[in-house]
Structure formats: structure tokens, C-alpha cells
N, C-alpha and C positions, 0 to 999 in steps of 0.2 A: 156504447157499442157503435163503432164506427168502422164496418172488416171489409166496407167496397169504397170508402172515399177515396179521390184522390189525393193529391200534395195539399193542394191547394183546401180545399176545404176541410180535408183535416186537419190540417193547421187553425181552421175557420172556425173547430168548438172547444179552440182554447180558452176561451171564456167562461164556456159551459163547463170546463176540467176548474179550472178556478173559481167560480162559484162554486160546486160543490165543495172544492177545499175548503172555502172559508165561513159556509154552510155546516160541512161534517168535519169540524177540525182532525177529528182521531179516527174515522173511516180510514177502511181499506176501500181503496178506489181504483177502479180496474177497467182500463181501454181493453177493450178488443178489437186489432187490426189486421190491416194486410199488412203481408209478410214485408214487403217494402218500405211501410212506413217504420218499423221497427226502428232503425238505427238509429233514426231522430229521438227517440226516448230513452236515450243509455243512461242517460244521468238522471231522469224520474222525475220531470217537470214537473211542481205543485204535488210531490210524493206519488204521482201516478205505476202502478205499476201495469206492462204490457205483455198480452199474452197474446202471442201471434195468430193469427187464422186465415184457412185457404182451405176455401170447402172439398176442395178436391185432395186434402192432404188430410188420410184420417189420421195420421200421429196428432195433427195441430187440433181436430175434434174431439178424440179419445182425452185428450190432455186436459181439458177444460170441462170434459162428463164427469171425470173423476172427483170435480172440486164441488165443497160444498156451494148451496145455491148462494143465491143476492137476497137483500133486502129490499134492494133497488135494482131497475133495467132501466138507462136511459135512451134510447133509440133516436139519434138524429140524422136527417135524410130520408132513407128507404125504410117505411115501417115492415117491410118484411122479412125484419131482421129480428119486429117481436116474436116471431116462431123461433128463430133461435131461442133469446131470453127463457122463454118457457119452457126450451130442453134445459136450460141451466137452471130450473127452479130459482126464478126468482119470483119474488113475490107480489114485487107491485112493478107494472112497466106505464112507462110513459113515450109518448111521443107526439109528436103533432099530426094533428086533424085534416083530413084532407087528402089525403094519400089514396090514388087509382093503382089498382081497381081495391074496391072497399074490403076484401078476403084477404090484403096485408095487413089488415088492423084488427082480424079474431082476435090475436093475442093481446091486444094493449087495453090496461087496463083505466088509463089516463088520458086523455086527447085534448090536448091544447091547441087551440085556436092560432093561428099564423096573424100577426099586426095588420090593425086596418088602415096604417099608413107606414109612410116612409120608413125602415129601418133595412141598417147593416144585418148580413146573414150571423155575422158573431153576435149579435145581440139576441137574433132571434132563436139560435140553438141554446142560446145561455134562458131563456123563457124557459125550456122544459124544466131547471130549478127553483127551489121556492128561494122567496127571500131577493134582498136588493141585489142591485146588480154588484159583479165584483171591482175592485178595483182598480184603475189604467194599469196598463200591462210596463213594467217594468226590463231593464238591461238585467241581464242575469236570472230572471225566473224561471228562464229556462238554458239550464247548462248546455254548453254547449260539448256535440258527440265528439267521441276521441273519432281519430281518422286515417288510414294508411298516409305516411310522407309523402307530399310531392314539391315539384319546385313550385312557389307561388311567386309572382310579378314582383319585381323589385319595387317598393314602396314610393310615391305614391300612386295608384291606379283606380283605373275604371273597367267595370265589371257591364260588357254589352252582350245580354243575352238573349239572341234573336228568335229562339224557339218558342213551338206554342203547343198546346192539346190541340189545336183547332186553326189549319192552312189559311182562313180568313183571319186569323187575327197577328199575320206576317204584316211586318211594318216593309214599304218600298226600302231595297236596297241603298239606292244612292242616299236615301233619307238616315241610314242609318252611317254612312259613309261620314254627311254631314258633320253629324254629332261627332263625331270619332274624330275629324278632323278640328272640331270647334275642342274638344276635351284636350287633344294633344298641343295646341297651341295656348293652351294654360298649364303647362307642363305634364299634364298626366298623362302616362303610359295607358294606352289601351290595349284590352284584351278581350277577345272573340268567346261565348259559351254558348252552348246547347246540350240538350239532351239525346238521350238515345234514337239515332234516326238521323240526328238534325246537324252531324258536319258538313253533308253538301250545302244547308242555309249558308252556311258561313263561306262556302267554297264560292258560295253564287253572289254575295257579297263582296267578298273579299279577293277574288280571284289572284292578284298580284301579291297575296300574303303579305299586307303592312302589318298584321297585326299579330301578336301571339293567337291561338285558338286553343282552350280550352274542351271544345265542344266531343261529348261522348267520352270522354277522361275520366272522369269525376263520378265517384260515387256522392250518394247523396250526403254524407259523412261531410265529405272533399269538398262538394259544394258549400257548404256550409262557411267551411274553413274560407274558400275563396272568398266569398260574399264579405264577410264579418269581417276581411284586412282589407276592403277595398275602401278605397274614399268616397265614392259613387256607387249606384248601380243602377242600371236600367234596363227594361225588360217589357213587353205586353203583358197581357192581364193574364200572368198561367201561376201557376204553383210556386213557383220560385220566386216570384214578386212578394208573396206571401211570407217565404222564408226569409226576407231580407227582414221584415219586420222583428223578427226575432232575436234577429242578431245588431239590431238598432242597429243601420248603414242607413245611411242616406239613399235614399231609393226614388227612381222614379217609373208610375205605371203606367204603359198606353192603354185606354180600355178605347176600344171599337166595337165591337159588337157585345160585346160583356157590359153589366151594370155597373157604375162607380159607387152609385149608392147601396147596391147590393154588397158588390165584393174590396169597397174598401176599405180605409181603417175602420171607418167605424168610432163606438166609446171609449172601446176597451186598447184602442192600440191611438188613441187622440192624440198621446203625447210623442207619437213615432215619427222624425222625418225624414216623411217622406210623403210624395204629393201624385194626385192623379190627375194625369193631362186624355182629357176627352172634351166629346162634344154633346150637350144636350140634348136631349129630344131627336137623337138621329131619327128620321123618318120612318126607317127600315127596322130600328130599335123597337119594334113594333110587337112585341112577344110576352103577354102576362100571367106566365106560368115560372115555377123555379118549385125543383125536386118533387113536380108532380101539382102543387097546389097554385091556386091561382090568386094574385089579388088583383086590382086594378092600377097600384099605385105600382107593379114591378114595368120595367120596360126595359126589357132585353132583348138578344137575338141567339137562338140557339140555332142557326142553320145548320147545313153541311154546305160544303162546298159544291158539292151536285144542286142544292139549292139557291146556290148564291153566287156565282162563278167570276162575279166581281165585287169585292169588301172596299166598296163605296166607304165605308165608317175608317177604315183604317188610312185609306189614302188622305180623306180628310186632312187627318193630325198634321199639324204643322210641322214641322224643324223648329223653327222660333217657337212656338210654345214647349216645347221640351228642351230646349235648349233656355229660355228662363227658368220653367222649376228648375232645374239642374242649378241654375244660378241661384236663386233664392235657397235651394239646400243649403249650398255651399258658401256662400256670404261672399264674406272678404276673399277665403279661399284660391273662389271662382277665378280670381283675374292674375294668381300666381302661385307656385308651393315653394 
């Protein structure tokens, strides 16, 4: 049950969808999401099937009262989503331990402990099933969504998607400029993305329009589509860095204020490339909490901008270090197409 995640981290318990597949080979296995993330599962990755929810929409509640219960509830993120599980009669729920305030864990019948050392978020949503972990995530395990036609960049290109959840984790302009100009002088076409909200990024960027812009276009369908014919991609640490994994591209993530050892590949995506350019021990990376529980070993920064009014961590990041991974992706590539 996953009905408040974002992109990004719902994407983050596909590990946990594939352990249980190869766990319960002949279970029926059922996400529960926001309506948003729907389209991303047309094709039933790992045979999951998705039944949309929006508490505010009783046709998407009525629809799932009607069905018989579970056997199973697994709950990752907000355990107070085991009060749902329990309107659907299921029967045994799970989730992990630690969740404020402790009246979102009446319902859970299971409470797993969070690692007392280092681990990716995909590992540790995949903990709530029994058994080894599952296997590195493969090209094709999850089909890819059909999509409305649009024009995509004449082949070969690079996909720069300057958007974020979160105004601190905006990479400097001209920094992005850089890249743009180091990519086209290895023949790739560049092209401008973002999400809903975010074509003035690109406007404030790019102001003399070199480049194509994408941004605000694209359904998430679309995105997809863009990402998976691109040669490159690159992006900060938001949801769609996540979705390039998917689509094996070569990708690169800036993580600033975000955890790399939290939110990157990981076990389950080891064999993806694509590489994380950050900085250690930012100072200000000083935050060890994630979805409520605490360990010692996370070090993040969840501020807001009213908190932070200057993202020290992102201005860090070089040009030349992301202009190397991008090189090391790319190999021989790099220096010609």
C-alpha cells in the first residue's frame, strides 16, 4: 500500500513489489496508489496489479470496500495507512517500527525494525518481506506505459531536467548552461525538462532559447518515453532521476541536500548506469530522521527554503564532476556520436 508516495519513492518499493513476486509466485498482488502514479503501471510490472486511490474520491474507496480482504497488508512509509488495510480486511499487516505519533501503528500487526547501519531506502522497504532479497532489477521488468505521440529530439540527445520537489535542490543556472554546452560539443542535441510549475526554471536558464524545452509538456507516460530514447540524462535528486533507472539510460543524479546512500541505486538497481555526484558529509546534511523514524547513520536535510534561504550543498557540486560521470557513463561515446 503506497496511496501518498511520491514519484520518487514509489518507484523506491520496487524491490519490495519484486520480492513479494518471487516470494508468492501465484499471489495476486495489489498496489494501492495515487491516482497519478497510475499510468506508470499499464503494463503490470512483476504482474502487479493497480487500484487507484484518493481519499477524497469515494468512487476510488467504495471500489476497493467491495473487494474481498488480504492475506497480506504491506504498509511502507506512513503507517497510517494500516487503518486503511484494516477497512480492507486484511489480515495480517506489516510495517516498520517507529512511526510518530505511535496511534498510526493501532493497526499493524507486524513492526519491523529500520537497519542499524547504512542502507538504500529500496532495500529497506523490501525488509518488510520475508525471505532473500530479490534480484538486481533488470531492462524490461518493467514495460514500458503506452503514451499520447509527440515529437521526440532527433537521435542523439540529452535529457536536462532542471526541476525539483524542493527550490534548494535547484542546481546554479550557468552550471547548468555549462553541461549543455560541454554535451553539445560532443554532438548531442540538448533538450530543456521539468515538471508542472517548473517552465520558468528553464526560462531563467535559458532565457535566449538554445535549447528545445520540454518542460510542463509531458505527461508522465511522455516522460518516460523522452527519458528511455535519450543517450544521457540528468537531473537532481527528485522522482524522475528515479524513473530513468527504469528505463536503463544512463543517468546522472545531483544529490544536495538529499541522501545518496539513502535515495540511490542501491542493491536492487547496482547494475543501472548511472552515477551519483554529491558531496560527503555536507555539514548542514545534518538531519537523522527519514519517513518519521530515526537512525544515526541517515544524514540528510529536509529543510524548506524559509529554513535555508541559501542551498550551500547544491552550489558546491562542481560542473567537472558531473561533467566526468556523464563521461564515464558514456565511454568512448563521450568524445563523439
Amino acid at each position: 500500500m503506497a496511496p501518498n508516495l511520491r514519484l520518487g519513492d514509489a518507484i523506491l518499493i520496487t524491490p519490495l513489489i519484486a520480492k513479494l513476486r518471487e516470494q508468492y509466485p501465484a499471489a495476486e498482488i495489489v498496489l494501492i496508489s495515487s491516482l497519478s502514479m497510475v499510468p506508470l503501471y499499464q503494463g503490470n510490472p512483476y504482474g502487479v496489479v493497480v487500484w487507484p486511490y484518493h481519499p477524497r474520491r469515494f468512487e476510488t474507496v467504495a471500489a476497493m470496500i467491495r473487494q474481498d480482504g488480504f492475506d497480506l497488508a504491506v504498509v511502507p512509509g506512513d503507517n497510517r495507512h494500516g487503518w486503511l488495510a484494516a477497512a480492507l480486511r486484511a489480515k495480517w499487516i506489516v510495517a516498520h517500527a517507529g512511526d510518530r505519533p505511535g496511534c498510526k501503528s493501532w493497526m499493524i500487526d507486524e513492526l519491523i525494525e529500520y537497519p542499524q547501519t547504512s542502507t538504500a531506502m529500496g532495500e529497506i522497504f523490501a525488509e518488510l518481506a520475508p525471505g532473500p532479497e530479490p534480484r538486481a532489477y533488470r531492462i524490461g521488468d518493467w514495460p514500458a506505459p503506452a503514451c499520447q505521440a509527440f515529437n521526440l529530439p532527433v537521435k542523439p540527445y540529452a535529457v536536462l531536467h532542471v526541476g525539483a520537489n524542493n527550490p534548494l535542490k535547484y542546481w546554479q543556472p550557468q552550471k547548468w548552461l555549462e553541461v549543455a554546452q560541454w554535451l553539445n560539443e560532443r554532438s548531442l542535441e540538448v533538450v530543456w525538462s521539468g515538471g508542472s510549475g517548473e517552465a520558468a526554471i528553464v526560462e531563467q536558464i535559458d532565457a535566449k532559447g538554445r535549447h528545445r524545452s520540454y518542460a510542463e509538456r509531458l505527461d508522465l507516460a511522455q516522460m518516460w518515453r523522452l527519458i528511455a530514447n535519450a543517450a544521457v540524462f540528468i537531473s537532481p535528486d527528485t522522482g524522475v532521476a528515479h524513473l530513468a533507472r527504469l528505463t536503463g539510460t544512463p543517468s546522472v543524479a545531483l544529490f544536495g541536500p538529499g541522501s545518496a546512500v539513502l535515495f540511490g541505486r542501491g542493491r536492487f538497481w547496482r547494475d543501472a548506469p548511472c552515477a551519483e555526484v554529491t558531496i560527503e558529509n555536507f555539514p548542514c546534511r545534518d538531519q537523522h530522521d527519514v519517513f518519521e523514524r530515526r537512525r544515526a547513520w541517515v544524514r540528510r536535510c529536509g529543510r524548506s527554503a524559509r529554513l535555508c534561504p541559501d542551498a550551500r550543498c547544491m552550489k558546491a557540486l562542481d560542473v567537472m564532476a558531473v561533467i566526468g560521470a556523464i563521461d564515464r557513463l558514456l565511454g568512448t561515446n563521450a568524445s563523439g556520436w
